[in-house]
Each structure stands twice: as structure tokens, then as C-alpha cells.
N, C-alpha and C positions, 0 to 999 in steps of 0.2 A: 566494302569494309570487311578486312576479314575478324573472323568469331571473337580474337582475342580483342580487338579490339573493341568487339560491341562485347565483350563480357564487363569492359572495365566500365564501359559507357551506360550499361543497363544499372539500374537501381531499382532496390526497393523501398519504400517509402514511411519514414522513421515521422512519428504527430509529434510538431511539434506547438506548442498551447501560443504561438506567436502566429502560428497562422490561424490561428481564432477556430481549432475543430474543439478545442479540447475546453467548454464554456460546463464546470459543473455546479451542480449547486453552490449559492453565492458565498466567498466568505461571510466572517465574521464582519461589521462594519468596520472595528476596533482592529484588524489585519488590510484593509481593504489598501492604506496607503504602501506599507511594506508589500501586497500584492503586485501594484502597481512598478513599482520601484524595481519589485524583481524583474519584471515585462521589459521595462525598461534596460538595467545593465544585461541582459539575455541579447537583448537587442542591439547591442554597445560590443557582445563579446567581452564582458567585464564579469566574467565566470565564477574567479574566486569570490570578489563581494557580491555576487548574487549568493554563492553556495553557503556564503555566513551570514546572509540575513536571512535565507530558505531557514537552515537550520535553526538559527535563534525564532523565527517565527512558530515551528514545525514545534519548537518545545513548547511556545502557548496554546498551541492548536493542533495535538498531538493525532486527531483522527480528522484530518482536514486532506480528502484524496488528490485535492490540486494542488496543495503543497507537496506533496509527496511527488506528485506527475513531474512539478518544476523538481525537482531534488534529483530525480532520476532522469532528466533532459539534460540539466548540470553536471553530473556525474560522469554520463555520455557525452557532452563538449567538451571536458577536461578527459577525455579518454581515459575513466573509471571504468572502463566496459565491466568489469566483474562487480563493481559497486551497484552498478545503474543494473543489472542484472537483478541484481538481491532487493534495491528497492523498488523493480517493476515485477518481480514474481510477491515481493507482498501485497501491493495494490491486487494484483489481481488474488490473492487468495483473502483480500479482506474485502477488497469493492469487487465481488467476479461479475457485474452487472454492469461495469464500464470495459467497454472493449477498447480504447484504445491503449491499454498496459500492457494488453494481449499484444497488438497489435507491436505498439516498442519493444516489448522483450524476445519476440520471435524475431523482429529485425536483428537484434545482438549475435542470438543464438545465431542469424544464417552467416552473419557476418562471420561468426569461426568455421563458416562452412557446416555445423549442425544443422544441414536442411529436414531431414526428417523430424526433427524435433521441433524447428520451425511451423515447418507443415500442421502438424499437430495441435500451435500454439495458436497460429491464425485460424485455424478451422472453429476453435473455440471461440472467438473472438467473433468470427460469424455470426455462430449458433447463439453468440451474446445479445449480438445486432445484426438481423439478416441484411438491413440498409446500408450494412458499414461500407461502402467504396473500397476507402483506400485498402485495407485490410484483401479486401475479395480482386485488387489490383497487384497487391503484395505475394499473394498466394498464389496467383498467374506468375510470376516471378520466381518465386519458388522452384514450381513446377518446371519452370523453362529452363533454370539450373540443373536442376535435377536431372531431366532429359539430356541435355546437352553433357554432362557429365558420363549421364551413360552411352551417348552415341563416341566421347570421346577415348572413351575405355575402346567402344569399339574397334575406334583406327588404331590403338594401340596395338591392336592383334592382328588387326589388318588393315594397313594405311590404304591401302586402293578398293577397300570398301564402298563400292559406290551407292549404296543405301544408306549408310552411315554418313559419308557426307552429304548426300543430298536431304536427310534429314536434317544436318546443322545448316543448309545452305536456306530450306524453308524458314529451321528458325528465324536466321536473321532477317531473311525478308520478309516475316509476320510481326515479328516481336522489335524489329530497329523503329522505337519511333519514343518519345518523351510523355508520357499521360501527363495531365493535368496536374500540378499538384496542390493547386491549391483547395484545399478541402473543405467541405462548405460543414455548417453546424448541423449538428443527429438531431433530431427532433427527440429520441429516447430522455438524451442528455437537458437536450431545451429545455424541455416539461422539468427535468429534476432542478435546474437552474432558477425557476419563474415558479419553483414551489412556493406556497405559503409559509413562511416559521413559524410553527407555533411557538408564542413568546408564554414563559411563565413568571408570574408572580412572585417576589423573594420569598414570599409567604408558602407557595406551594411547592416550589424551590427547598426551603427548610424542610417541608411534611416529606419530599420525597427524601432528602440526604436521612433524616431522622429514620425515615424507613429503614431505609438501606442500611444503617449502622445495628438499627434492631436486630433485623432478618440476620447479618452475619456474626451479629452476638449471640442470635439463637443458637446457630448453625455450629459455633465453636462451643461451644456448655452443651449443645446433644452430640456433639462429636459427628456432625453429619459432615464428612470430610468433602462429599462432590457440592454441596451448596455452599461451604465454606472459602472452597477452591473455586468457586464461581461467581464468588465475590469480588474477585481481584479482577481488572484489566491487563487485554491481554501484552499491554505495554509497561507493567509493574513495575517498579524499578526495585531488582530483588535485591536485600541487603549483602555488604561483604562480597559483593560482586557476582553472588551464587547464579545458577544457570536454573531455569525454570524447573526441571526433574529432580533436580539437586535439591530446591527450595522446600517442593512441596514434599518430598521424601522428610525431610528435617521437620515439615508441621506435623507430616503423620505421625511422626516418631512419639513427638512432643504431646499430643492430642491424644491419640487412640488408646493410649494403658495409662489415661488417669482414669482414677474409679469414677470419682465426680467433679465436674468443673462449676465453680458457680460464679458470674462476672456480675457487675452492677454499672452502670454509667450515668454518671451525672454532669452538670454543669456544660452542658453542649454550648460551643460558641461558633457562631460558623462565618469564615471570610467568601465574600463572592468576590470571586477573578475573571474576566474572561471566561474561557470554557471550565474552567474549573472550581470547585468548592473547598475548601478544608473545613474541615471539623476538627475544633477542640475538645476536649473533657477528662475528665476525669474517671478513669480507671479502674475497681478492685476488683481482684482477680484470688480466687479462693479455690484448693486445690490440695484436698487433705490436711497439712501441717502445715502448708503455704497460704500466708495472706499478703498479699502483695498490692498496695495502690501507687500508678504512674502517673503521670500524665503522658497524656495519647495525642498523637495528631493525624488527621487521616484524611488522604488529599485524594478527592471525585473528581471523575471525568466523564460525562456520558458517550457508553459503547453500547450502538444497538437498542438502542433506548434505553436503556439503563444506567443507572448511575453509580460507577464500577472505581475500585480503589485503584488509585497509579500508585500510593506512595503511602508508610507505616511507618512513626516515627514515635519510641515510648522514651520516656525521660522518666 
């Protein structure tokens, strides 16, 4: 077999959640059928309706990492490669404790030939899960492009280099052969899958959103700009279409040269959704010569344990 041809024959090896590696903590029960359904058209090759019921689900279950996995597998079928990029370098910088994002997005990267940066991206993915197979089979891969690249530079300078070919001649007869692929479940992930929920009461549910609107009423009446700024989720949906530096640039403006702010809130109403809460009430807002009452509405999502605002809406 010569080289080109086991170059086009070698592969590295892209998780995908159909061969059952990629089992993480369970949905929501209330997503569990649209989970299904996605398994399903993924299975079909029915890409687009999978990528618009990913995404309409992805919006009730905005920190859901195996929505995201499927969204960025989708992306990658429809060859999104730069899309599937952007939603497997998030996963990994919001879940860096699941290795298999690592694991997809280094695939992409080698795929444009960015093996270094590859290399790099599964070595992390390792150090995530030292048990990861596929990852530590991919990085053999890697490696063996890599190699193989630079013994091919070599015959470029000199084609009757005979240590240069007999170095691609080893490779192929070490590395021509198919690994496994089907990849069995991480025990890492298992344990996170077969967690406990802790379920709360709508009762203690209330105490915490009630908190949570207190602490960021403090935080904006003492002008404590990093606790007020840490109220928000980091998937806010910023008004006017602003870009996150743009936003918070505009609160500090807004915030930091009143002499005194003094807010008051009443009539809390709160809807439970799904992952989400909204809070109603009632508004005033005093601020020198300004008295101002709105009505407010202020949409929770828990990040992190915490119960973080997506969405600010004053009427």
C-alpha cells in the first residue's frame, strides 16, 4: 500500500453520542423525548431537523452539555466545521472536565491540517481523563502525521533518501491497521450520569431567586460593579444586540457617578419553567432628582450553582 494511500485510509477518531461514549448527566425528564428524537434523526441523517429541535431544546436548557455535544456533532455533519469549532471550544471552556469536546475539536483542528494545535488539544483531554482511549488513539494519529510530514519534507530535498523512506515504510507497516472504534462508556462520565438530583421545593426555589434579586439589588445601590456584574449569566441576552464589554462598559457608566442610588422592590411574582424562573415586581428606582417606578421582569437560570440572570426586561 503505498503512504498516500494509507494517509487517506488512516483516521482519527471524531465521539460521536450515537456510539453511546458520550452518556452525561441525565437530561431534564421534560427534554428526555426531544433527546431521544435527536438520537434518532442523527441516526436517519436527518441533520437539519435534528439541528432545529437541538437548538429550540438548547433554548429551554441553555446549560445542558449534551445538547451542546449534539449541536456541535450537527454542525460537523452539515460541514459547519467552523461552527462545530466555536460550539466544541465552548463546551470545553465551560465543561473542561468532559474530555470528549476536547477530544471533537482537536479532530476539526487536524482536519485543516493544524496538528500542533491538535496535539495540544487532546493532550488536554487526557490530563481531563487519563482512561480516555479514543483521545490517547487520536493522539497516536496525530503523531504519525506529524512524523510522516516531516520525513516527507525530507524526500523533498532528497528523494533517494533512504532513512526517510524507510522511516514512512515502518510507518505504514506499524500504523496500517483499523482500531476499534467503538468506544465503550468513561466511568468519569458514568458516576456524573447516575448522580443524585438534588430536587428543590418551589418553596426553597423562591428563598433562593428572592436571594438572588436581593444580593443584586444590593450590589447595584452600593455600586459594587464585580458582584453586580456577577449576577448575570454568562449567556445574558444583552439588550439592543450589545456585545458583553460594550454592555457592561454602559452599566458602569450608568452606576458609578450617581452620588446615591436607592431601589426598593416589591410584589415579587415568580413563574417556574423548566430550567428557568422569572421574577416579576415591581420596581423604584431613586437617584438624586430621579424617581422612577417600572415594572421589572428578570429571567433565572442556574450556572454553577447559582441562580444567574439570562434576561432584563423593564416596562
Amino acid at each position: 500500500m503505498t503512504f498516500l494511500k494509507f494517509m487517506k485510509k488512516k483516521k482519527i477518531y471524531f465521539v460521536s453520542i450515537l456510539t453511546g461514549s458520550f452518556f452525561l448527566f441525565s437530561s431534564l425528564t421534560t427534554l428526555a423525548q426531544n433527546t431521544e428524537e435527536i438520537k434518532l434523526l442523527l441516526k436517519d441523517g436527518k441533520y437539519t431537523r435534528a439541528e432545529i429541535l437541538t437548538n429550540k431544546s438548547i433554548e429551554d436548557d441553555l446549560n445542558n452539555p449534551e445538547l451542546l455535544f449534539y449541536k456541535g456533532i450537527i454542525e460537523t455533519n452539515m460541514n459547519k466545521n467552523n461552527q462545530a469549532i466555536d460550539t466544541f471550544r465552548d463546551l470545553t471552556e465551560r465543561f473542561p472536565a468532559l474530555p470528549e469536546p476536547f477530544n471533537n475539536l482537536a479532530v476539526l483542528y487536524a482536519q485543516k491540517g493544524q496538528y500542533d494545535l491538535a496535539k495540544e488539544i487532546l493532550e488536554q483531554a487526557i490530563k481531563t481523563n487519563p482512561s480516555y482511549l479514543t483521545a490517547h488513539i487520536n493522539l497516536g494519529d496525530i503523531f504519525t502525521k506529524m512524523a510522516s510530514e516531516a520525513y516527507n519534507k525530507a524526500l523533498e530535498i532528497d528523494k533517494s533518501n533512504n532513512i526517510a523512506i524507510t522511516k514512512l515504510s515502518m510507518i505504514t507497516q506499524l500504523f496500517n491497521y483499523q482500531p476499534n472504534t467503538k468506544n465503550t462508556a468513561i466511568a468519569s462520565i458514568e458516576k456524573k450520569s447516575t448522580a443524585k438530583v438534588v430536587e428543590f421545593s418551589k418553596k426553597e426555589l423562591a428563598e433562593n431567586i428572592t436571594n438572588s434579586i436581593e444580593d443584586w439589588k444590593n450590589a447595584w445601590e452600593n455600586k459594587d460593579m464585580e458582584s453586580y456584574l456577577s449576577s448575570y449569566a454568562s449567556s445574558f441576552k444583552y439588550p439592543n444586540n450589545m456585545k458583553k464589554a460594550a454592555w457592561e462598559n454602559y452599566r458602569k457608566n450608568r452606576i458609578i457617578p450617581k452620588k446615591s442610588i436607592n431601589i426598593s422592590i416589591s410584589d415579587i411574582n415568580l413563574k417556574f419553567s423548566k430550567e428557568k424562573i422569572t421574577a416579576n415586581f415591581t420596581q423604584t428606582y431613586k437617584s438624586g432628582n430621579l424617581n422612577q417606578i417600572s415594572n421589572k421582569t428578570l429571567v433565572f437560570l442556574k450556572e454553577d450553582a447559582q441562580w444567574l440572570i439570562l434576561e432584563e426586561i423593564s416596562k
